[in-house]
C-alpha positions in Angstrom: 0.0 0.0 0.0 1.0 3.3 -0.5 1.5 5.8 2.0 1.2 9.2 1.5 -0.3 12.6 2.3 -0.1 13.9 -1.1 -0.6 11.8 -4.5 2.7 10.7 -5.7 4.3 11.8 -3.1 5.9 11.1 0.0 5.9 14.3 2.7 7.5 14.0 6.4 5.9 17.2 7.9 6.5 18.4 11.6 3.9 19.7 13.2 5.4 21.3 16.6 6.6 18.4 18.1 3.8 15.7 16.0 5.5 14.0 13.4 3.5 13.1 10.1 5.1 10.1 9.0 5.1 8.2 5.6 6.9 4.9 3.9 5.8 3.3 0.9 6.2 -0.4 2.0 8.0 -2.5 -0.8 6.2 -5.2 -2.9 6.1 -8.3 -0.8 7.2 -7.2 2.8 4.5 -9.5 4.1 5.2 -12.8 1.6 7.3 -15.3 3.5 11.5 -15.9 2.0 12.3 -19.5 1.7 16.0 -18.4 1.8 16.1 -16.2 5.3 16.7 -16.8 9.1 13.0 -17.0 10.6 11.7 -16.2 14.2 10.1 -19.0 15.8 6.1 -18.7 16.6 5.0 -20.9 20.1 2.1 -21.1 22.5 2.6 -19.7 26.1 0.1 -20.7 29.2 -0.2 -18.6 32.0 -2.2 -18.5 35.0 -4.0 -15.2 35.8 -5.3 -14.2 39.1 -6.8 -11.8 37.7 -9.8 -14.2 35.7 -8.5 -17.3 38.0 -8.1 -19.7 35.0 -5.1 -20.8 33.0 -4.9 -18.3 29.8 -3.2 -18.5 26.9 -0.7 -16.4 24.3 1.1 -16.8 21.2 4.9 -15.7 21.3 7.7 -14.5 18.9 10.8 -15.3 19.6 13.4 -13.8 16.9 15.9 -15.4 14.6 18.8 -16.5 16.2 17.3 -16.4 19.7 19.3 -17.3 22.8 18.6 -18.0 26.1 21.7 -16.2 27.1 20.6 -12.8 25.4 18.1 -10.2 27.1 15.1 -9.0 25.1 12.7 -5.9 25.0 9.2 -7.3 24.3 6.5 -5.9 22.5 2.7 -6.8 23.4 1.2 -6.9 20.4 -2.6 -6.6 21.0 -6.0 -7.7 18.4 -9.2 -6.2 17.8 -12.7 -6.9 19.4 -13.7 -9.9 17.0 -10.2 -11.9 17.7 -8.3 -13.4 19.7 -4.4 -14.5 20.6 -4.5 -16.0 17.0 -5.8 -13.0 15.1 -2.9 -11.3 13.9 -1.2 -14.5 13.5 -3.8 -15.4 10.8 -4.5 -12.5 9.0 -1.8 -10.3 9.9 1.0 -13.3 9.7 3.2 -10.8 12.1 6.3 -13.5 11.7 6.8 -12.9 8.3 6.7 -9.5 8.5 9.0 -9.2 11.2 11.4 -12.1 9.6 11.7 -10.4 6.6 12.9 -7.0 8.2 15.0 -8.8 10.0 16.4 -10.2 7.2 17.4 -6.3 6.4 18.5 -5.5 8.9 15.7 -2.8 9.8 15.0 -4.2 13.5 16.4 -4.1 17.3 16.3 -8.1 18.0 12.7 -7.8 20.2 10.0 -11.0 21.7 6.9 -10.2 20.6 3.5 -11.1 22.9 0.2 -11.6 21.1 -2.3 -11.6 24.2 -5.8 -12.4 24.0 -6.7 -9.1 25.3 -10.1 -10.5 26.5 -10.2 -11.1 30.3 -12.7 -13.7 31.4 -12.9 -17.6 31.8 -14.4 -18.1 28.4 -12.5 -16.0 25.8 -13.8 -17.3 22.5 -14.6 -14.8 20.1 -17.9 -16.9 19.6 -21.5 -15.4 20.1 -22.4 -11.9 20.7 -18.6 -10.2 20.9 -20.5 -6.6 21.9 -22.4 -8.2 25.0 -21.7 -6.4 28.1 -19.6 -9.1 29.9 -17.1 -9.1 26.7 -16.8 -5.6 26.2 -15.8 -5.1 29.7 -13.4 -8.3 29.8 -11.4 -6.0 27.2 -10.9 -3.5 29.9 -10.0 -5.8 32.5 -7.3 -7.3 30.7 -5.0 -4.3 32.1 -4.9 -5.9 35.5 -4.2 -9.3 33.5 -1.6 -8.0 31.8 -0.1 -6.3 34.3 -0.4 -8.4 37.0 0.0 -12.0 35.1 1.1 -11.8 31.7 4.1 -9.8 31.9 5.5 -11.1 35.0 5.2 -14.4 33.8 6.9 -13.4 30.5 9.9 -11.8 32.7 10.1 -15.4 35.2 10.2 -17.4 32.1 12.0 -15.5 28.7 15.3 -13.8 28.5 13.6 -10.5 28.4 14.7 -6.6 29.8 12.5 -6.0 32.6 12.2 -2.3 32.4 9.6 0.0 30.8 12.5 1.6 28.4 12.1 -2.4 27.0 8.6 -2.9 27.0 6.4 -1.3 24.4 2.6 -1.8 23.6 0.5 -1.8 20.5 -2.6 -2.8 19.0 -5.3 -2.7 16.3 -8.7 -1.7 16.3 -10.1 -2.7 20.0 -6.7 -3.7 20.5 -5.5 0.0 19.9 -8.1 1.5 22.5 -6.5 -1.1 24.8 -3.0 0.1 23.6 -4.1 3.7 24.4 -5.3 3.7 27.8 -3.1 0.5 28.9 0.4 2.5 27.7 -0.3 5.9 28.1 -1.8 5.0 32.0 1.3 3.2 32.9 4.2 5.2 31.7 6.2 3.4 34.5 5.6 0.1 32.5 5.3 1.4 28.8 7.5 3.6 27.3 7.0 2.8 23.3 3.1 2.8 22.7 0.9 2.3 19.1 -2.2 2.4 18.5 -4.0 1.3 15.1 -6.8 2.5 13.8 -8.1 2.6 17.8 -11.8 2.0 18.5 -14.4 3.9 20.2 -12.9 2.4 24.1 -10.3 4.9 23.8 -10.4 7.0 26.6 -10.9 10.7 26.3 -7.5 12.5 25.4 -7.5 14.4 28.7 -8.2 11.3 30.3 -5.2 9.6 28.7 -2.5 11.8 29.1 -3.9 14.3 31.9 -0.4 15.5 32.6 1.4 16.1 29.2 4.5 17.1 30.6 5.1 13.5 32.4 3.9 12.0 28.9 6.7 14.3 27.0 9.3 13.1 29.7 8.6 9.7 29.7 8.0 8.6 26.3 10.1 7.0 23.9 7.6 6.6 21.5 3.6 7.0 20.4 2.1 5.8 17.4 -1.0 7.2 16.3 -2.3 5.9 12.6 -5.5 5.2 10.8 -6.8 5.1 7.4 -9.0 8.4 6.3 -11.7 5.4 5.2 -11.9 4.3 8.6 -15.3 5.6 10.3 -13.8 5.4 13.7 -10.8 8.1 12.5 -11.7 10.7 15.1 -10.9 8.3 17.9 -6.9 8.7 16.9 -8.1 12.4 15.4 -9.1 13.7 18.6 -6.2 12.0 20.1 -3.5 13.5 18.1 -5.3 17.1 18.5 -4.9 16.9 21.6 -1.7 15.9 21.7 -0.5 18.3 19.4 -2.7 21.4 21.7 0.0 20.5 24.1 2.9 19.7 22.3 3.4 15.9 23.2 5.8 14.5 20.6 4.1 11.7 18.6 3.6 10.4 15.0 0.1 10.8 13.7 -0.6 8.6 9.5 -3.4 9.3 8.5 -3.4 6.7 5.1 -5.5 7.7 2.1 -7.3 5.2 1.0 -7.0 3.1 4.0 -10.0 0.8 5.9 -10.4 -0.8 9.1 -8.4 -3.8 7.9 -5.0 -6.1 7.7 -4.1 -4.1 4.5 -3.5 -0.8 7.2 -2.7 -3.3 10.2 -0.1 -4.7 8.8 1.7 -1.6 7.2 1.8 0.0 10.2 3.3 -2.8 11.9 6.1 -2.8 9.5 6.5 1.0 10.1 6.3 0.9 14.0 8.1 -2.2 14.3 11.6 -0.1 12.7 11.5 2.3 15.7 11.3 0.4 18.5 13.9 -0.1 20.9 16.5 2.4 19.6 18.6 4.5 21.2 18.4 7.2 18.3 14.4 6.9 18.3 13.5 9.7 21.3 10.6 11.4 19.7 12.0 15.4 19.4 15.6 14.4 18.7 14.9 11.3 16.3 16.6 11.6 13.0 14.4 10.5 10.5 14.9 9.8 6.8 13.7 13.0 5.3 11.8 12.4 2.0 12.4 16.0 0.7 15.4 14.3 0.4 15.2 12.6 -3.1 18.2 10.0 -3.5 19.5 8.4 -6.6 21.7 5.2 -7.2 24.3 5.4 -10.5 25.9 2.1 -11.2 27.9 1.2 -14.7 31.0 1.0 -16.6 33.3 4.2 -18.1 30.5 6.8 -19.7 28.5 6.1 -15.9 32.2 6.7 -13.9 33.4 9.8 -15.9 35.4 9.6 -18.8 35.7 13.3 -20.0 37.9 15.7 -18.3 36.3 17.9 -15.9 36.1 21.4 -17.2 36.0 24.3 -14.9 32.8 25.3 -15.4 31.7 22.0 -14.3 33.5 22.8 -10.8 30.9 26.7 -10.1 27.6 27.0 -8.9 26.9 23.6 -8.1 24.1 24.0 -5.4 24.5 23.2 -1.6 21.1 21.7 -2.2 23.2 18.4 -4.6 25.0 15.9 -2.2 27.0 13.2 -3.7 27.9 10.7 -0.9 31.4 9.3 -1.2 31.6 5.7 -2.2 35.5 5.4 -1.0 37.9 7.1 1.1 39.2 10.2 -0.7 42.4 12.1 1.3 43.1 14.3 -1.6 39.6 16.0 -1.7 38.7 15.9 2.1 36.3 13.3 1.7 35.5 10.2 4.0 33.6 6.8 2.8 29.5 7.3 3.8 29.7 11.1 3.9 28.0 13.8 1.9 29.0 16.4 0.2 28.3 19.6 -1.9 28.5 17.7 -5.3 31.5 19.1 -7.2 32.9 16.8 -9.4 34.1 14.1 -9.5 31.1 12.0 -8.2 32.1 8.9 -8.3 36.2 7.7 -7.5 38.7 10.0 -6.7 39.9 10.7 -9.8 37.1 9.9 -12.2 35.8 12.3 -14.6 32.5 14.2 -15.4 29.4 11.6 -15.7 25.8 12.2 -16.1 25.0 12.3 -12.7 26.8 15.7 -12.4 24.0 17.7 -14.8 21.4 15.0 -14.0 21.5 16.4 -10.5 22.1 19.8 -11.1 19.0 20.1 -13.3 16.9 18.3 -10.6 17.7 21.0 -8.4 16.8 23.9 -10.9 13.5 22.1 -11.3 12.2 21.1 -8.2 10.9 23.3 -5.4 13.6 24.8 -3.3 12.9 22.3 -0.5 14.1 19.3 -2.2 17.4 18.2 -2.0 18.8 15.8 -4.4 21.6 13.1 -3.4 23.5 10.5 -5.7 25.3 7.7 -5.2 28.1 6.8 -7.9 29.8 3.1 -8.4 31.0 2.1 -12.0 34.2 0.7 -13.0 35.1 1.5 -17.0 35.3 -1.5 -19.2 33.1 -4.2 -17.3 30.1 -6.0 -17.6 26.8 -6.5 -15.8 28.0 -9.3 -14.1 30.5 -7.3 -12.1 27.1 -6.1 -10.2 25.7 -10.0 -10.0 26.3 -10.4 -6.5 25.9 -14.3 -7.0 29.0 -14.2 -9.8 30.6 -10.9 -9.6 33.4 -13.2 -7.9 33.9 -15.4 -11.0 33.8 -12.6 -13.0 36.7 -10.7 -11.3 38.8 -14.0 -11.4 38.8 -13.3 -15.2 39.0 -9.6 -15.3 41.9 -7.5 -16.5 44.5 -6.4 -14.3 44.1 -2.6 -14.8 40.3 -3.4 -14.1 40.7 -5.4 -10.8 42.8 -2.2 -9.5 39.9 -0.3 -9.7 37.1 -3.0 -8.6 39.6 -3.4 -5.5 38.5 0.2 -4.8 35.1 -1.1 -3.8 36.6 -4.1 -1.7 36.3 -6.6 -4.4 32.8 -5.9 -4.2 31.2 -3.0 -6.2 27.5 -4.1 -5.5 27.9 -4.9 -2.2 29.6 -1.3 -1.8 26.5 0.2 -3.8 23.9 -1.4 -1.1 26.4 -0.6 1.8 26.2 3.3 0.8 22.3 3.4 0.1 21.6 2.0 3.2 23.8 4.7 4.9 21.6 7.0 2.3 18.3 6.0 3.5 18.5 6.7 7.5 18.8 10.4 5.4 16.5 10.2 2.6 14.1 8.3 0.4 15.6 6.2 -3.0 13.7 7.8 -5.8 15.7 6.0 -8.7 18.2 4.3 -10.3 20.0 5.1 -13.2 22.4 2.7 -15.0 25.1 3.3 -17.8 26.6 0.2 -19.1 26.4 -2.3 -22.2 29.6 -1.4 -24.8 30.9 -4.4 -22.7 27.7 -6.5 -23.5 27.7 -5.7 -26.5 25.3 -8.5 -28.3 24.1 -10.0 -25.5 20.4 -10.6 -26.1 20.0 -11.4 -22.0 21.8 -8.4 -21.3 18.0 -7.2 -20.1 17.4 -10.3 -18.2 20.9 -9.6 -16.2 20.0 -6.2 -15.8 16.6 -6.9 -14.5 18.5 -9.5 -12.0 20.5 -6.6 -10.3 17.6 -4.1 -10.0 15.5 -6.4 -8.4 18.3 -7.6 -6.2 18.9 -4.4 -5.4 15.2 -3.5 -4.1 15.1 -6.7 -2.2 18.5 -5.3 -0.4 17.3 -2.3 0.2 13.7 -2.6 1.0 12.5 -0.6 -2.1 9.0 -1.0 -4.3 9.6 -2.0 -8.1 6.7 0.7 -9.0 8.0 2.8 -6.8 11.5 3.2 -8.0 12.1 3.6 -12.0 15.7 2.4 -13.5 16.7 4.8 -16.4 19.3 3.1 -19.0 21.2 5.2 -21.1 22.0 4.1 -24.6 25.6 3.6 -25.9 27.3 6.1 -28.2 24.3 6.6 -31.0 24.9 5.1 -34.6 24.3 8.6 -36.0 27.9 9.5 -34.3 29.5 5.7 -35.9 29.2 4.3 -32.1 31.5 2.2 -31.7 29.0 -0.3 -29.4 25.8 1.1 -31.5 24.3 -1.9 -32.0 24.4 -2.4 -28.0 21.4 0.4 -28.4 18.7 -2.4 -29.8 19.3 -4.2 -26.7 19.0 -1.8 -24.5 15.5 -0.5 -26.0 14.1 -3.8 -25.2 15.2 -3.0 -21.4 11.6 -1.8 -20.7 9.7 -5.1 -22.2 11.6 -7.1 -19.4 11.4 -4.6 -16.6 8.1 -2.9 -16.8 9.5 0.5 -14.5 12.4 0.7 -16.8 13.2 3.8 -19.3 15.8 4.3 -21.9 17.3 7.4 -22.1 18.1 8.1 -26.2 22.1 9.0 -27.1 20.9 10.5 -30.3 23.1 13.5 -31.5 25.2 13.4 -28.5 29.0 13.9 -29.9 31.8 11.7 -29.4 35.5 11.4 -28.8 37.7 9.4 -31.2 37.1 6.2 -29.8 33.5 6.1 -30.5 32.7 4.9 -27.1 32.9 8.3 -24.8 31.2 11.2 -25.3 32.3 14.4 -25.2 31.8 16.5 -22.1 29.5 18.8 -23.6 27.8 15.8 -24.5 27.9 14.1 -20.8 26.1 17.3 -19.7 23.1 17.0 -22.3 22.8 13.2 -21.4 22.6 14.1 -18.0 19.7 16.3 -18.5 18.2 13.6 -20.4 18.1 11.6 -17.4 16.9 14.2 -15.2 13.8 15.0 -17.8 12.9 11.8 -17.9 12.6 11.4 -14.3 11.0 14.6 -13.7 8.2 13.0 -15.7 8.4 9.9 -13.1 8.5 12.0 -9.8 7.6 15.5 -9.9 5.4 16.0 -7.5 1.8 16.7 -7.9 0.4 18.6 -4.5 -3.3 17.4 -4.0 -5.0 18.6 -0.7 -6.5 15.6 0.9 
């Protein structure tokens, strides 16, 4: 699903100290991986005083669990017509939670799915709104506080503190996660609520001292769908909370319902903040999507080949980073840093390359808020395989000398180096694209597209991003109206969007050439660079609608 606030377009507004938060979560973050470490789902029985019965929960226990490590835990809570096993079955929380583990996205955490309703016979069979069930939802507080999470911390390897305990829910489940977390701040200090139902307590009722609240939490989560009839429960809430200047995150989803399509987004949202040291609500760095980020990967015309002119070294806007891909002494610049992006962007002594004008352009065309990032890994003269991360290693083994001094650069390793520094990127900013020069070296190769399409989907699998959400742009090879050299490469490469259907090709047409036929000119790498950036203009400029 989509998340935003405007249509394509992702805004991270502050509010005071409210927080309007946005992701788009990638194609398939809730599909199981064959090939991944999983977390392990079991059955817990406790007794409870507090309804005088045995009761039981379902429990998460992360991948690569040990006994001899200490956890925070997260009680993860259902709605009014479920019960321990609702979020298992419809929400399948594991898989969610494997697979951002599997990124690395999450603090190691045991997750607690209660049945949040407190009497001797909790089925969710018969009338769920009678009287007696309705207020078995409320007693569960004393359950849980009394029974559940005691017995959690005698039996688990768990941190014991509220600074490790956090508390969320859905629908009912939300209410609960309301008034349970935000009336214990000495037990909760991360609290979410999801799409919260109509037992939500009055905001003045919930946090009737807002300075304690402010001092206390590490984290609330406020999010519902603008579908949803029961959005003024979390409106009112975050109102409130924003009256008196509580620092929270308030989503409100367009298009979203009271249902697992919004449950289990923003699980996958709230679950990447929790139990973080960086995540204090006020001072938390978060990825800033004004901040539009682009990947460059290739061979020689994508790494620089002309010689950097000096007007290509003035006026380059604060507002254009490049982050450095490799230690560079000579120009003041460290590996995973950003900087003003003067030339060159992409090795330390590389040359111009259309990134420098695609950016620049960007800049000139956008509103003054964005700022535009790149990212630059290439090495002149390979092939696609170098950036097969299954057989870049057999393809180095075969690789010329004067190319392995440069792929040594990158550790032996440029696409593990690309993914290394986009991940650095995106605690920043948001990937908006990638945009590849390469093919004089793949020259004939009719599965050139097929290898092509292997590495950008390898890469959004990496790095958490959305195929539809994140266009590649291929530029063509020196044009046959200049005698390229690789020309023929350029059929080939205009098949690139029947294989990936988010792919573009950028046209070399007219753009003038040095003697070798394969490099263009620097006046040329300037008006390819603008090609790029027109084309994704027409991809991503954004189109403000008031929602």
């Amino acid at each position: 699903m989509k998340q935003t606030f405007f249509v394509a377009f992702m805004i991270f507004s502050f509010i005071v100290n409210a927080q309007k938060y946005t992701e788009s979560t990638p194609s398939g973050f809730d599909v199981s991986r064959p090939n991944i470490p999983h977390g392990k789902i079991d059955t817990l029985v406790y007794h409870s005083e507090t309804v005088g019965t045995n009761r039981r929960a379902l429990i998460y226990t992360p991948p690569g669990y040990s006994s001899s490590n200490k956890y925070p835990v997260l009680y993860l809570l259902h709605g009014i017509g479920g019960d321990e096993k609702e979020w298992f079955n419809q929400g399948q929380p594991q898989v969610i939670l494997d697979n951002l583990y599997a990124e690395d996205k999450l603090a190691p955490m045991i997750v607690v799915l209660p049945n949040g309703r407190a009497m001797k016979d909790d089925r969710a069979i018969g009338n769920i709104m009678a009287p007696d069930k309705v207020a078995a939802f409320a007693a569960f507080e004393k359950d849980l506080l009394n029974d559940l999470i005691p017995f959690v911390e005698k039996n688990y390897p768990v941190l014991a503190d509220r600074d490790h305990r956090g508390i969320a829910g859905l629908s009912m489940g939300g209410g609960q996660s309301l008034n349970f977390g935000l009336g214990n701040l000495d037990e909760f200090a991360w609290v979410g609520g999801f799409s919260s139902a109509p037992n939500t307590k009055t905001p003045e009722l919930l946090v009737p001292d807002p300075e304690k609240a402010k001092q206390q939490l590490k984290l609330l989560w406020i999010s519902c769908g603008d579908q949803d009839g029961l959005i003024n429960f979390s409106k009112r809430t975050h109102d409130y909370l924003e009256a008196n200047e509580v620092p929270h995150i308030y989503q409100v989803i367009p298009g979203g319902y009271h249902d697992f399509n919004v449950w289990k987004d923003n699980l996958w949202q709230f679950s990447q903040l929790l139990f973080k040291s960086d995540c204090m609500l006020g001072s938390q760095q978060m990825p800033d999507p004004k901040f539009y980020i682009f990947l460059c990967f290739g061979q020689s015309n994508m790494e620089g080949n002309a010689r950097i002119e000096a007007q290509d070294t003035i006026h380059v806007s604060e507002r254009f980073r490049v982050m450095a891909t490799l230690d560079c002494p000579e120009l003041n610049r460290e590996k995973g840093q950003w900087y003003t992006a003067v030339p060159p962007l992409c090795r330390c002594n590389t040359g111009l390359t259309p990134a420098d004008y695609f950016g620049r352009m960007l800049v000139d065309s956008l509103p003054d808020d964005i700022r535009i990032g790149v990212i630059n890994v290439a090495v002149g003269g390979c092939k696609i395989e170098l950036f097969d991360k299954d057989s870049c290693a057999e393809y180095i083994a075969t690789a010329p000398s004067w190319m392995v001094s440069w792929i040594k650069q990158y550790d032996d390793n440029p696409y593990g180096r690309l993914v290394e520094m986009a991940k650095e990127a995106q605690k920043a900013g948001v990937i908006k694209g990638i945009l590849l020069h390469q093919g004089e070296s793949n020259t004939g190769d009719h599965q050139w597209p097929v290898k092509v399409k292997k590495v950008y989907e390898n890469l959004c699998a990496d790095l958490g991003l959305s195929y539809d959400a994140v266009p590649l742009l291929a530029g063509e090879t020196v044009n046959a109206d200049q005698g390229g050299a690789c020309a023929s490469m350029n059929e080939i490469i205009d098949n690139l969007p029947s294989v990936i259907p988010n792919a573009y090709v950028v046209s070399s047409k007219g753009l003038a050439v040095i003697p070798d036929k394969l490099h263009f000119t620097a006046a040329a790498y300037r008006e390819l660079g603008r090609r790029y950036a027109e084309k994704m203009l027409e991809l991503i400029r954004p189109v403000v609608v008031n929602h």
